[in-house]
C-alpha positions, 0 to 999 in steps of 0.5 A: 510928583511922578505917576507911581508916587500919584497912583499910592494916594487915595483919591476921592471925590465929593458925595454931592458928585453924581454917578454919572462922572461929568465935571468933578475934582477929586483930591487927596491929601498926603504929608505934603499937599493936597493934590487936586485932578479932574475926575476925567483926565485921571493921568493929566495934570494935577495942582498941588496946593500946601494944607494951610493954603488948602484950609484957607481955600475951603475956609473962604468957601465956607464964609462965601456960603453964609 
């Protein structure tokens, strides 16, 4: 994913993150992918990750919370 094509995503970040910045991911989700960057380094490098491998992911988290 090129720069221009990054910057037309609408990123977001957890509301559990605080105002202060620090260590945060933020994600956005297009018809492809969910793309994950550090909140720090907006024009560094970016993960890209397949919605059924995302779902999967997050699924884990949830089971792990219980």
């Amino acid at each position: 994913m090129n720069t221009e094509q990054s910057a037309q995503l609408n990123w977001f970040k957890s509301s559990y993150s605080g105002d202060e910045g620090g260590e945060c991911v933020e994600i956005a989700a297009d018809v492809a992918a969910i793309h994950v960057r550090d909140s720090k380094e907006r024009g560094g490098p970016r993960l890209a990750f397949t919605r059924n491998a995302w779902s999967g992911f997050v699924a884990s988290l949830e089971r792990d919370r219980t």
